[in-house]
C-alpha positions as CSV (number, residue, x, y, z in Angstrom):
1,X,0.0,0.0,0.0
2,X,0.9,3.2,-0.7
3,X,1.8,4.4,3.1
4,X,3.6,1.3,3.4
5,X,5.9,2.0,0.6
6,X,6.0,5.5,2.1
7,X,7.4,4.0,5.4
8,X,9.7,1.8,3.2
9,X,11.1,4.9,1.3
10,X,11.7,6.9,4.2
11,X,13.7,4.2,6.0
12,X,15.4,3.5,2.9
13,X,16.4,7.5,2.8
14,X,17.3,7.4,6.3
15,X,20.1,5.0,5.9
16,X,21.5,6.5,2.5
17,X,21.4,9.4,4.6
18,X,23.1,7.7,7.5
19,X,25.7,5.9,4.9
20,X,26.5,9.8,3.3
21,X,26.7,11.3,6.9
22,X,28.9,8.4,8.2
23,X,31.4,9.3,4.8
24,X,31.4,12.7,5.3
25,X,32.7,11.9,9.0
26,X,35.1,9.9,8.0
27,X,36.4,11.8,5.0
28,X,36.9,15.1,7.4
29,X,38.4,12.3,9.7
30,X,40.5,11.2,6.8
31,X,41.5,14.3,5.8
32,X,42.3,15.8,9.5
33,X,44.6,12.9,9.5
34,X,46.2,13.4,6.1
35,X,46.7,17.2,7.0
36,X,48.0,16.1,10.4
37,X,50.8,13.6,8.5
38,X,52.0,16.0,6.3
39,X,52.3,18.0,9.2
40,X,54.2,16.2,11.3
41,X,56.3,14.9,8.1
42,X,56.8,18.7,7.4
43,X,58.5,18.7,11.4
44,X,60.2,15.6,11.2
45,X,61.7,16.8,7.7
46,X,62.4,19.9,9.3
47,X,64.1,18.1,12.3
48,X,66.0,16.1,10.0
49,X,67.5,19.2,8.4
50,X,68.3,20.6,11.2
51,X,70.2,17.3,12.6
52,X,72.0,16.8,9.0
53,X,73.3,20.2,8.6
54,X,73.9,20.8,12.2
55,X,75.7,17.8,13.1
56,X,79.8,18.3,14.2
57,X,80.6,15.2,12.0
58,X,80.5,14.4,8.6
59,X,77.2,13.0,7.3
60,X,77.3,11.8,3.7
61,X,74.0,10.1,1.7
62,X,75.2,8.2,-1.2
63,X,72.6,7.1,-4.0
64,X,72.8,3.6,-5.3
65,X,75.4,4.5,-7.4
66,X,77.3,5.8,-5.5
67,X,77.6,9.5,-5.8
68,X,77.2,11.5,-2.6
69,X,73.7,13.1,-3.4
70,X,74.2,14.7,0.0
71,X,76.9,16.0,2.2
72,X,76.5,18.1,5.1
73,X,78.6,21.0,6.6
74,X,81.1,19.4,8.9
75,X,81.8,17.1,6.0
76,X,83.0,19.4,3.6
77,X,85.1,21.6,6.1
78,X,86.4,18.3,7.1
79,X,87.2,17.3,3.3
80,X,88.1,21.0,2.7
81,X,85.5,21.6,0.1
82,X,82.9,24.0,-1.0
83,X,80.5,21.4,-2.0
84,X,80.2,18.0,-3.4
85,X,77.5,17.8,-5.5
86,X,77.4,13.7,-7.4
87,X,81.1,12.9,-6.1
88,X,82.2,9.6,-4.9
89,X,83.2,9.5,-1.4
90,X,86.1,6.9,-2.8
91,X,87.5,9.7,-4.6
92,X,88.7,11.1,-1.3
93,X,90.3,7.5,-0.5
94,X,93.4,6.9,-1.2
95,X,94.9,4.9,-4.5
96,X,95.2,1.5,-2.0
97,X,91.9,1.6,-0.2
98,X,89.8,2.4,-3.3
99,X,88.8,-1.2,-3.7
100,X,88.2,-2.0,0.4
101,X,86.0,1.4,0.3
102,X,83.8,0.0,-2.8
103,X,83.5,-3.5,-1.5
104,X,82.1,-2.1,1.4
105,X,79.9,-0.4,-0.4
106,X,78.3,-3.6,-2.4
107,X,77.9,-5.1,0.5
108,X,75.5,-2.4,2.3
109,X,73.6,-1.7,-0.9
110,X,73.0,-5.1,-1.6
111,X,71.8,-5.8,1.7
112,X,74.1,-8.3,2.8
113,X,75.4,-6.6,5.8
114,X,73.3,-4.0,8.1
115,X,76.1,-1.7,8.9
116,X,80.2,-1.8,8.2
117,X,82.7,0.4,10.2
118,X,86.3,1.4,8.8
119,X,88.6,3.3,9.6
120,X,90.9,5.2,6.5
121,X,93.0,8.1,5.9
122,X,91.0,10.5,3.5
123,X,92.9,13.1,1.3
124,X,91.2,16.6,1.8
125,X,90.9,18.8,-1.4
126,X,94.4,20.8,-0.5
127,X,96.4,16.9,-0.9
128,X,96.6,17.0,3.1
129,X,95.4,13.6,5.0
130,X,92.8,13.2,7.3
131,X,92.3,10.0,9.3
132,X,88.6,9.3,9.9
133,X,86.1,6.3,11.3
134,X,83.5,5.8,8.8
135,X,80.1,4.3,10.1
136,X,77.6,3.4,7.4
137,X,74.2,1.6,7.0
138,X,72.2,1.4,3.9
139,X,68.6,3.1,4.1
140,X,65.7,1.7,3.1
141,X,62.9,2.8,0.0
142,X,59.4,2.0,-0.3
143,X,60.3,-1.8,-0.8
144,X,62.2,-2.3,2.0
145,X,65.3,-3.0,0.1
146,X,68.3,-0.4,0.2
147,X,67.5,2.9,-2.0
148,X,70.7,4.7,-0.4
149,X,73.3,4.2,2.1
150,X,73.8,7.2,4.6
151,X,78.1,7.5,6.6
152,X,79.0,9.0,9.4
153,X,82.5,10.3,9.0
154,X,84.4,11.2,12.5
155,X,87.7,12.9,12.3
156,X,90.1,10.5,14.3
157,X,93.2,12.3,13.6
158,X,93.8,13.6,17.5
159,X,93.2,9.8,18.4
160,X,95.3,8.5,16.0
161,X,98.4,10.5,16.7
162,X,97.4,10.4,20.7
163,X,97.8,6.6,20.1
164,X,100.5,6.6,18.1
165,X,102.9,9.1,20.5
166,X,101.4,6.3,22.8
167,X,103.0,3.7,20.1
168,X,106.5,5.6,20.1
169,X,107.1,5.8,24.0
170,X,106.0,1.8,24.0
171,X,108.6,1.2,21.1
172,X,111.2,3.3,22.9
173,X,110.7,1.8,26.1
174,X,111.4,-1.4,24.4
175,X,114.2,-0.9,21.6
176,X,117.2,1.2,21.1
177,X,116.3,4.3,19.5
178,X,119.2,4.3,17.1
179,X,118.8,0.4,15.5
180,X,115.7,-0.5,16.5
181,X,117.1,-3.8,18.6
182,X,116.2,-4.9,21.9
183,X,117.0,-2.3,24.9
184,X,119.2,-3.7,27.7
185,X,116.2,-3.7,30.1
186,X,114.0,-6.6,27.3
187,X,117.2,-8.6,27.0
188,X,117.7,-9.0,30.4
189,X,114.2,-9.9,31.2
190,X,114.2,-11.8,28.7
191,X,117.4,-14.0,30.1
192,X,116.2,-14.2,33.1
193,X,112.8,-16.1,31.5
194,X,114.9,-18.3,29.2
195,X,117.1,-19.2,31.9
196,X,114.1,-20.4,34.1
197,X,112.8,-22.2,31.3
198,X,116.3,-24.1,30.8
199,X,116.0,-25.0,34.4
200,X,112.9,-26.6,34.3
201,X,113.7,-28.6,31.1
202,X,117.4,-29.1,31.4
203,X,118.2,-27.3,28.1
204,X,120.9,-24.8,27.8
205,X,121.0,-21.0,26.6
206,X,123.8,-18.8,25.5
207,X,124.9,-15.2,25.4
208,X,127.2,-13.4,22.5
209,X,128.7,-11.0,23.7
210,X,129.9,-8.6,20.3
211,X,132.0,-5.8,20.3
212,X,133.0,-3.8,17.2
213,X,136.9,-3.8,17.2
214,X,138.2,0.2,16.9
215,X,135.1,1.6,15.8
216,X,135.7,4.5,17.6
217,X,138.2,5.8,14.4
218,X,135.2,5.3,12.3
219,X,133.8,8.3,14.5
220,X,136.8,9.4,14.8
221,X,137.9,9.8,11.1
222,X,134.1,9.8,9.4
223,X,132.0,11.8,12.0
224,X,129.3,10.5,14.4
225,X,127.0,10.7,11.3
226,X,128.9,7.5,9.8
227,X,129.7,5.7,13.0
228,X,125.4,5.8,13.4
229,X,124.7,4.5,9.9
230,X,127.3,1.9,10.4
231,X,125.6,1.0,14.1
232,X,122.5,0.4,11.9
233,X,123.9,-1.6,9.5
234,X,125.9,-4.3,11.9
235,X,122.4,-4.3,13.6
236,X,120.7,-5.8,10.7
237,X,123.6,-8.0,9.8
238,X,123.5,-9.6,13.0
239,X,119.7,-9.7,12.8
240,X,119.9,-11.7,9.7
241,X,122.5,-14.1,10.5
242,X,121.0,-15.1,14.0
243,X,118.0,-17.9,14.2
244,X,114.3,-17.2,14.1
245,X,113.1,-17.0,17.8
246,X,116.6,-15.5,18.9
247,X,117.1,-12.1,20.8
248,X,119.3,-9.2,19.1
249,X,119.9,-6.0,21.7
250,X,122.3,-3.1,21.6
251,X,123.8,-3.2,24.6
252,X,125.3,0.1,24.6
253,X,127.7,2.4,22.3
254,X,129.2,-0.5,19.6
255,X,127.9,-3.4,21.9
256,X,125.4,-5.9,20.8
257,X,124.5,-9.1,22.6
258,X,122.3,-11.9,20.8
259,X,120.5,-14.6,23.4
260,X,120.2,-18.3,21.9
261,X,117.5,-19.7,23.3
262,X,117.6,-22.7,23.4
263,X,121.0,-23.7,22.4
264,X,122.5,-27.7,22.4
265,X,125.7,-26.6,23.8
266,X,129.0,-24.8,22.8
267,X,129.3,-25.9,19.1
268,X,126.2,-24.5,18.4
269,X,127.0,-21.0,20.3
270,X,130.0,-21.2,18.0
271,X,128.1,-21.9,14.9
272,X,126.1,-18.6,15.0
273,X,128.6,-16.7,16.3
274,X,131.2,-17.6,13.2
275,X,127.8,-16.7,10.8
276,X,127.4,-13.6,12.1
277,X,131.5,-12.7,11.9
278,X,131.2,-13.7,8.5
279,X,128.1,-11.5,7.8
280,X,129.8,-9.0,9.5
281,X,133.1,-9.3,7.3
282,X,131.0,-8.1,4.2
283,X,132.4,-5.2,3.2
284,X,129.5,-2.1,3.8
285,X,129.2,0.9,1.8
286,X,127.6,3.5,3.0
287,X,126.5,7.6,2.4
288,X,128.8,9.6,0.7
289,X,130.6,6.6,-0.6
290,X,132.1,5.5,2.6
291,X,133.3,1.7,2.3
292,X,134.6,0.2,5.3
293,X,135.0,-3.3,6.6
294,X,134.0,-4.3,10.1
295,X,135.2,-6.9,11.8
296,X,133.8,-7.6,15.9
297,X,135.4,-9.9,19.0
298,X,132.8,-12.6,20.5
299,X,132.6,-13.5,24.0
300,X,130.4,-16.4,24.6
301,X,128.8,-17.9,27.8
302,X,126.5,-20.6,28.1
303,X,123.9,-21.3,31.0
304,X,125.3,-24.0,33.2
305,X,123.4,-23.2,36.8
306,X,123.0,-19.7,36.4
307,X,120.3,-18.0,38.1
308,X,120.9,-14.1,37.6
309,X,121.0,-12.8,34.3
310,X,123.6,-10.8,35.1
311,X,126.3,-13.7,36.1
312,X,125.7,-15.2,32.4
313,X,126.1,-11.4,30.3
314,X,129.2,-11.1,32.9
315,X,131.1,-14.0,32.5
316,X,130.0,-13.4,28.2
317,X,131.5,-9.8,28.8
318,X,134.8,-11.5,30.8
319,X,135.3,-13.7,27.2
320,X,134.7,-11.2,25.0
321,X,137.5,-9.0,27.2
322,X,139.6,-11.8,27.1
323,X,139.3,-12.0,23.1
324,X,139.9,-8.8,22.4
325,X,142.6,-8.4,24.3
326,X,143.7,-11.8,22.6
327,X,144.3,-9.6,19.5
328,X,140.5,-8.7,18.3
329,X,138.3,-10.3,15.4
330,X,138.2,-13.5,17.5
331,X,135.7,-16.0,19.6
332,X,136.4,-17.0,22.9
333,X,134.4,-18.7,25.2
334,X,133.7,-18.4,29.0
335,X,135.7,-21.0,30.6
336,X,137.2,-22.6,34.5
337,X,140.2,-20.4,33.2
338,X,138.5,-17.2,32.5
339,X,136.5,-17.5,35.5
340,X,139.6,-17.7,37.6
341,X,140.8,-14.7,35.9
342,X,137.5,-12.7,36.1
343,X,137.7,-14.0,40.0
344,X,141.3,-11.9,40.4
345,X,139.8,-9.1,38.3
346,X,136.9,-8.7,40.7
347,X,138.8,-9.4,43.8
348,X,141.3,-6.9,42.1
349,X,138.4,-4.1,42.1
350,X,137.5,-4.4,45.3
351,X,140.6,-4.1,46.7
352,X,141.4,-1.0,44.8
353,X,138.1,0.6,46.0
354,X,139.1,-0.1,49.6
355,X,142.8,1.2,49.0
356,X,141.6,4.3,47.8
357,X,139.0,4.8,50.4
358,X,141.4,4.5,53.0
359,X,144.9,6.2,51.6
360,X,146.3,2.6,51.7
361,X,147.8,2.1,48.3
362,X,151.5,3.1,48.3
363,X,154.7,3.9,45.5
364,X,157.5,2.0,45.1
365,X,160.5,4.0,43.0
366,X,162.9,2.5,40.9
367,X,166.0,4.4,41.0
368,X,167.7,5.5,37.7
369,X,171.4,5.3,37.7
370,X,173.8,7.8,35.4
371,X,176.6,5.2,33.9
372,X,179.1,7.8,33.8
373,X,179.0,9.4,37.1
374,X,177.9,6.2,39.1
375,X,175.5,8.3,40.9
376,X,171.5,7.7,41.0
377,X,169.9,10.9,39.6
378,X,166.3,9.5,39.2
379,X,163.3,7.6,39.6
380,X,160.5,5.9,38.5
381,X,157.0,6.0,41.1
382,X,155.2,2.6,40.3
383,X,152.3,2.1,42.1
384,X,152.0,-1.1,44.6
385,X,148.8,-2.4,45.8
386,X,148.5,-5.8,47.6
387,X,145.9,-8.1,47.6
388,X,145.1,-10.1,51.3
389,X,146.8,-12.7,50.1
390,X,150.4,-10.6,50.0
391,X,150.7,-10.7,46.9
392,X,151.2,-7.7,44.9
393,X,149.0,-6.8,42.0
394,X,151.1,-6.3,38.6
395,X,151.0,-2.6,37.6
396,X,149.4,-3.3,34.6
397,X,146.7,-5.4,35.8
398,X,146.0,-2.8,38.7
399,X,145.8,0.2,35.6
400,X,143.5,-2.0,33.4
401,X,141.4,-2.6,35.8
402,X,141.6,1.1,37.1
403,X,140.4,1.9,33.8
404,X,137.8,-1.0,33.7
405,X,135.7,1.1,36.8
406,X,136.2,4.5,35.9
407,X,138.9,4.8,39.1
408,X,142.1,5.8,36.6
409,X,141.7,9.0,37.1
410,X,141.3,8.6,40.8
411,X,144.8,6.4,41.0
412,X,146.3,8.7,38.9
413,X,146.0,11.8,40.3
414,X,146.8,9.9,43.9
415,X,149.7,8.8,42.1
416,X,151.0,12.2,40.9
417,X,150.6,13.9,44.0
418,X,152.9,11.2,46.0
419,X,155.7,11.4,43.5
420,X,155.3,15.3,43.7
421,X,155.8,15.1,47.3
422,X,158.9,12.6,46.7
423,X,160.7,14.8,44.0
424,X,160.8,17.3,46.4
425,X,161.9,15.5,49.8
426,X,164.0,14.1,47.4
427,X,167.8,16.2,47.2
428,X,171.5,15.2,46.6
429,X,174.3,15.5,48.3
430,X,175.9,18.0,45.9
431,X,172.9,19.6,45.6
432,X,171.7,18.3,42.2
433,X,168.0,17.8,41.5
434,X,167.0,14.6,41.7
435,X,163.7,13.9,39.5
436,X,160.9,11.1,40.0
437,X,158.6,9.8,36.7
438,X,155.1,8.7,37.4
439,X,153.5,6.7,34.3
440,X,150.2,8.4,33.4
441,X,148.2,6.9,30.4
442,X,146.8,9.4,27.1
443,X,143.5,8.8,28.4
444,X,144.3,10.8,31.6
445,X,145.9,13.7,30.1
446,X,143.2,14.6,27.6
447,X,140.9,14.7,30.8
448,X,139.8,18.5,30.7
449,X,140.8,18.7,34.6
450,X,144.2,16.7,34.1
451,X,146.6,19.8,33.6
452,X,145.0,21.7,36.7
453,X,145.6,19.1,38.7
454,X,148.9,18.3,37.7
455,X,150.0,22.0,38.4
456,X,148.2,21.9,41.8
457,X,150.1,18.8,43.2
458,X,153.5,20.9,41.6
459,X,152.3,23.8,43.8
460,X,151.3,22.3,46.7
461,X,154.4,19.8,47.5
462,X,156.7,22.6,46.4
463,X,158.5,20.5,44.1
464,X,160.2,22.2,40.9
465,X,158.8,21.3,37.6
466,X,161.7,20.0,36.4
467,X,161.9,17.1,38.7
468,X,158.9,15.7,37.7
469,X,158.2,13.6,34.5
470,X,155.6,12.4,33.2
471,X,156.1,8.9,31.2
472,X,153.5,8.2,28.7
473,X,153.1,4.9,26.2
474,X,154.4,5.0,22.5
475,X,150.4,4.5,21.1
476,X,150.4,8.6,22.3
477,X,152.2,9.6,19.2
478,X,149.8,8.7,16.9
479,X,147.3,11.2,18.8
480,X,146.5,14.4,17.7
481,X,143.9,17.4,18.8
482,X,143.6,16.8,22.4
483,X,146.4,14.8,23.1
484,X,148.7,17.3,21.8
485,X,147.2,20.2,23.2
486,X,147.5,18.7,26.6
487,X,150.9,17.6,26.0
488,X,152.0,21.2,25.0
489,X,150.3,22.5,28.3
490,X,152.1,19.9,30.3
491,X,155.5,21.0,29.0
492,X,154.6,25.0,29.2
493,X,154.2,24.5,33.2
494,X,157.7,23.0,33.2
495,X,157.4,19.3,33.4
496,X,158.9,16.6,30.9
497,X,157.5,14.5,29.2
498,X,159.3,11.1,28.2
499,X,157.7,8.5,26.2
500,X,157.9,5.4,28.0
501,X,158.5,1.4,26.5
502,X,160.0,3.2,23.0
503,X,160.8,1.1,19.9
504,X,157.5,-1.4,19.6
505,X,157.2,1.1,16.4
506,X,159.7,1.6,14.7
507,X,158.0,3.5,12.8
508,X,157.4,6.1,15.6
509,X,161.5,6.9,15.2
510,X,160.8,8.9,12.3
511,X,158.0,11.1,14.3
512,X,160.6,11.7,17.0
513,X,161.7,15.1,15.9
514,X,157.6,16.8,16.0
515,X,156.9,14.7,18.6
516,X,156.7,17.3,21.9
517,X,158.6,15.2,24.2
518,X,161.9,15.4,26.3
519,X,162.9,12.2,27.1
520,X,162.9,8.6,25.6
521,X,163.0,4.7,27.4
522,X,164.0,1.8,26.1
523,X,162.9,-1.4,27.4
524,X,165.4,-3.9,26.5
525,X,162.3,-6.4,26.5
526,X,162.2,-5.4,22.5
527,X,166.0,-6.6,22.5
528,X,165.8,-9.8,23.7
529,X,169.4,-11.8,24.8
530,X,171.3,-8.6,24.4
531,X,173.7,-10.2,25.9
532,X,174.6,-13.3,23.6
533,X,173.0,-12.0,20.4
534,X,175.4,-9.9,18.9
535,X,172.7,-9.0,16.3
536,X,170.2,-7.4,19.0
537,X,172.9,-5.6,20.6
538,X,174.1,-4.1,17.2
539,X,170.0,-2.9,16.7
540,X,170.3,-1.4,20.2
541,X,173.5,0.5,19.3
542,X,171.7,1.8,16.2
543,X,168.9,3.7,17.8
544,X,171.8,6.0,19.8
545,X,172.8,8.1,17.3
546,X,168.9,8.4,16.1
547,X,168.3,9.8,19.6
548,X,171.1,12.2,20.2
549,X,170.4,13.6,16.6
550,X,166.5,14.3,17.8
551,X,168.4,15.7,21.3
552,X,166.4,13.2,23.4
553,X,168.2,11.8,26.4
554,X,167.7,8.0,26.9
555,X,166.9,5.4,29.2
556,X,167.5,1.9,29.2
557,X,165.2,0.0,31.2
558,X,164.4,-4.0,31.9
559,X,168.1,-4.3,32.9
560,X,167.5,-7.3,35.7
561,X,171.0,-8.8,34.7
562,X,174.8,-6.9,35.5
563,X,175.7,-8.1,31.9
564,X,173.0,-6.2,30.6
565,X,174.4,-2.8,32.2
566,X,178.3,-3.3,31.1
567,X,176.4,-4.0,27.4
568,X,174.6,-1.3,27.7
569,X,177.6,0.9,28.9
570,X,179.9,-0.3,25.9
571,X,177.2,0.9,23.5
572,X,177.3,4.6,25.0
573,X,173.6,5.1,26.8
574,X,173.8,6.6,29.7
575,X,171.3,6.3,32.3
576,X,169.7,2.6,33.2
577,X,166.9,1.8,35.2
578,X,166.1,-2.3,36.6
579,X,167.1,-5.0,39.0
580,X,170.3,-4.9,38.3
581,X,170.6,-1.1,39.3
582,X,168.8,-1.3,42.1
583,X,165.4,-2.9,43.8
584,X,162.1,-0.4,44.2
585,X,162.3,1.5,47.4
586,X,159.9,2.9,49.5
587,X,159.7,6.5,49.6
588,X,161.8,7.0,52.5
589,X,164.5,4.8,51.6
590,X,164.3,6.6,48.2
591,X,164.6,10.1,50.0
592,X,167.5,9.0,52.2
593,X,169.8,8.1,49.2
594,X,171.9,11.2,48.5
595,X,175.5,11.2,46.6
C-alpha cells in the first residue's frame, strides 16, 4: 500500500542518509589525518634538516650509485670543500683503499650486511690527510630494500696521533732508539725467562757478547753521522745471520749481545757466532761513498746453573775481554780459566776501591842510575797495591782494571801527588835535583781537569817542575787534537814529558823530531838476549845516534842482569833503570839516598 511503501522509502532515505553522513565523517576524519601527517612529516623533515646540517661530523647520503647526493657542513670543512655535488666518497680514498671502500659499499647496498665500520685516511681537497672512522648503514625505500646508504665520518686524527705518540714511547721503552734492537732492560728480562725455562727442562742457553773492534776511528775519522749508519747496518747484519726465535739487543755504544734460546751446547754458540763474523766481514758501503769493513770480537757464555741474568752477560762480557785483548776479530768462550781470571779481576776491584777509600795504596821507585857518574839521579814512582793474600797486583793489571771502573783517574792523580811530594823530599848531596817519573796513560791527560791538577800537586808539595816527568806509552804519538794540546800545556808548566817502553814502532823513530817530548826509554824487552845476540845488541847500538840527533836523552830500562848494564855501557847510553841497578824502594828509603 501506498503508506507502506511511504514507510519503506523513508527508511530507505534514512540510511542513504546515515551511509552519506557516516562518509562525510570519515572523510573530514581522513583528511584531518592526512593534514595532520603531512604536518608532522613537514617537522620531522624539518628536524631532520636541522640534525643533517647541524651535526659536528661528517654525514654523507650516497645514491645507489654511488655519488654523494648529500653532504653536510662538517663534511665538507672536514674534506676541505665547497660542495660536493654527485662525487664519490672513494675519490677522497686513497689509490690503495679504493677497492676496500667499494666492496664495502656492495655489501651495504645489496643488503648483505646492516652496517660496516672502517677506519681510512682520507685526502682533503688541498692533498693533506685526514684519518677518519666511517660508520655506514644502507637506508631503506618503499620496498624495504636499500634505496641509499647514509656515513658518518668522524675525524680521528687527535686519536690517531694520541695513540701513536702512545705507540713511540711503548717502542722506545722497548728498543734502542738508534737500530731499533732490543733495549738492555728486554734482554735482560728476557734472560732471566729463558734461563728459568732451561731450568725446568734441562736445556741450555747462550749469550754473545759482540764488540766492534776500533770503531771509535770510524767516529773518529768519518763523523758520528757515519759511525750511526754503520751502528744500523751491523744491527741488521746480526739480525739476519741469528735464528728465528733469537734475541738481538744493543747493549750500549758498539755493543750488541744476541740470546740463543735454546741452544745444544757450545758448538752450536759457535756456529752462530762464526755466521754472524762472517756476515759482518761483508764489506758495507755506506753515504757519501764510505766503504769500510768491520770486523767484531765474540765472547760467549753458556747457562750452566745460572740463576741471575747478570752472572751469564758477565762471565759473556769477561770472554769477550779476554778476546779482544787476545788480539781482536776472535771467539772465545767463558771457561774454569777465564773464571779464575774474572775471580782476580773482581777481587782486584775491590781491593782498589778499599785502597783508595782508605789512603792505603802506596809507591815504590825505581832508581835511575847515570853510567858515567855512578850516581843515582832519578826515579820511576810505580804504584803497589797488595791483595790479602800478600801478593802484589802487577801494575798493569791494577791500571787495566783502574780503567775498567772509571777509578784511573782517581789512582792517577793519587799517584802524581805522592811522586810530587817525593821529587821534592827528594835532594842530593851536591845539591843536584833529583827527578821522579810517574807513568800516566793518554787517556788521563786529555781529561779537561788533568793539567789543573797536575799544576796543583806541583804547587802544593813545592817540588820544581823539572823534577817531575811524566812517562807516557808509544800508542800517544799517533794522537792528535787533544792529546797534543794537553801535552803542549804539560811542557809549558815546566814538566817533561818522556815517552815510555820506546821502539814497539819503529816506525814512531821517524816522528821523534815533531813529537813534543823530552825524554825517551827503552825497554830492553824489544831486545831480547842482548847479551849473547850480537845481532840485538848491534840494533840497540843503532837507535843512539837516532836519539842524540833528535836531542832526546835515553833510558834503558828492563836491565835485571849486571851483563846487561856493562852491554849497555859499551854501546854509549847513559842512564839505566832495573834489577840490576837497584830494587824499588819505598819513599823513605828513596829520599835517604843522596850522593
Amino acid at each position: 500500500s501506498r503508506p507502506a511503501v511511504a514507510a519503506v522509502g523513508g527508511a530507505t532515505a534514512l540510511v542513504v542518509a546515515g551511509i552519506v553522513l557516516t562518509l562525510g565523517l570519515e572523510r573530514r576524519r581522513l583528511v584531518r589525518a592526512v593534514l595532520g601527517t603531512q604536518a608532522e612529516a613537514a617537522q620531522l623533515d624539518q628536524r631532520f634538516r636541522l640534525a643533517f646540517h647541524g651535526a659536528p661530523v661528517g654525514i654523507a647520503i650516497v645514491d645507489r650509485d654511488g655519488n654523494i647526493v648529500k653532504a653536510n657542513e662538517a663534511l665538507l670543512i672536514l674534506l676541505g670543500r665547497p660542495s660536493m655535488p654527485h662525487r664519490s666518497l672513494a675519490e677522497s680514498a686513497l689509490p690503495e683503499d679504493v677497492a676496500v671502500v667499494g666492496e664495502n659499499f656492495r655489501r651495504l647496498i645489496n643488503g648483505e650486511v646492516d652496517h660496516v665500520v672502517h677506519e681510512r685516511q682520507l685526502r682533503r681537497a688541498d692533498g693533506s690527510l685526514v684519518w677518519v672512522r666511517i660508520h655506514s648503514a644502507p637506508l631503506p625505500g618503499p620496498d624495504g630494500t636499500p634505496a641509499a646508504i647514509v656515513g658518518h665520518i668522524v675525524d680521528i686524527t687527535a686519536e690517531r696521533e694520541a695513540v701513536a705518540a702512545v705507540d713511540e714511547l711503548r717502542h722506545r721503552a722497548f728498543h734502542d732508539n738508534l737500530t731499533g734492537l732490543a733495549t738492555r732492560d728486554v734482554l735482560l728480562d728476557r734472560l732471566g725467562g729463558a734461563l728459568g725455562r732451561a731450568r725446568r727442562s734441562g736445556e741450555a742457553v747462550a749469550v754473545l757478547y759482540l764488540d766492534l773492534d776500533r770503531f771509535k776511528s770510524v767516529n773518529d775519522r768519518f763523523g758520528h753521522a757515519t759511525g750511526d749508519a754503520l751502528l744500523r747496518w751491523v744491527a741488521g747484519a746480526i739480525s739476519g745471520a741469528v735464528r728465528p726465535g733469537d734475541t738481538v739487543a744493543r747493549h750500549g755504544g758498539d755493543e750488541f749481545v744476541v740470546l740463543l734460546d735454546p741452544v745444544t751446547g757450545v758448538p752450536e754458540a759457535r756456529i752462530v757466532a762464526r755466521r754472524i763474523r762472517d756476515a759482518l766481514t761483508r764489506p758495507v758501503e755506506l753515504a757519501g761513498g764510505v766503504r769500510l769493513a768491520v770486523a767484531a770480537s765474540v765472547g760467549i757464555a753458556v747457562s750452566l746453573g745460572y740463576a741471575a741474568p747478570e752472572d751469564l752477560l758477565r762471565d759473556a762480557d769477561a770472554a769477550l775481554y779476554h778476546a779482544k785483548t787476545g788480539g781482536r776479530d776472535r771467539v772465545e768462550v767463558f771457561d774454569d780459566e777465564l773464571r779464575a781470571r774474572a775471580v782476580r779481576r773482581l777481587s782486584t776491584e775491590l781491593v782498589l776501591r778499599q785502597a783508595l777509600d782508605d789512603g792505603s795504596i802506596t809507591l815504590r821507585f825505581e832508581p835511575v842510575a847515570d853510567l858515567h857518574t855512578g850516581r843515582v839521579v832519578g826515579a820511576e814512582a810505580r804504584i803497589q797495591l797488595t791483595q790479602p793474600s800478600g801478593e802484589s797486583v802487577p801494575v798493569a793489571e791494577l791500571r787495566l782494571v783502574a780503567q775498567e771502573t772509571g777509578l784511573a783517574l782517581t789512582l792517577g792523580a793519587g799517584a802524581i801527588d805522592g811522586a810530587c811530594r817525593a821529587a821534592a823530599a827528594w835532594k842530593r848531596t851536591d845539591g843536584d835535583r833529583c827527578w821522579v817519573g810517574i807513568d800516566v796513560t793518554p787517556q788521563e791527560v786529555v781529561h779537561p781537569t788533568f793539567v789543573d791538577r797536575l799544576s796543583r800537586s806541583i804547587e802544593e808539595s813545592g817540588v820544581e817542575p823539572g823534577s817531575v816527568r811524566l812517562e807516557l806509552p808509544e800508542s800517544v804519538c799517533e794522537q792528535r787534537g787533544p792529546a797534543r794540546r794537553a801535552l803542549d800545556m804539560v811542557r809549558s808548566l815546566g814538566v817533561l814529558v818522556v815517552l815510555d817502553g820506546f821502539g814497539a814502532d819503529l816506525r814512531s823513530f821517524a816522528r821523534l823530531g815533531s813529537m813534543p817530548i823530552d825524554g825517551l826509554k827503552l825497554d830492553l824487552a824489544w831486545f831480547p838476549d842482548v847479551v849473547s845476540d850480537r845481532v840485538a845488541a848491534a840494533l840497540l847500538g843503532a837507535l843512539l845516534p837516532v836519539t842524540e840527533l833528535a836531542a832526546l836523552p835515553v833510558v834503558i830500562t828492563g836491565a835485571d842482569q849486571a851483563g846487561q848494564i856493562e852491554v849497555v855501557r859499551s854501546i854509549g847510553y847513559r842512564y839505566v833503570q832495573g834489577g840490576a841497578v837497584a830494587p824499588g824502594l819505598a819513599v823513605e828509603d828513596l829520599v835517604s839516598l843522596a850522593g
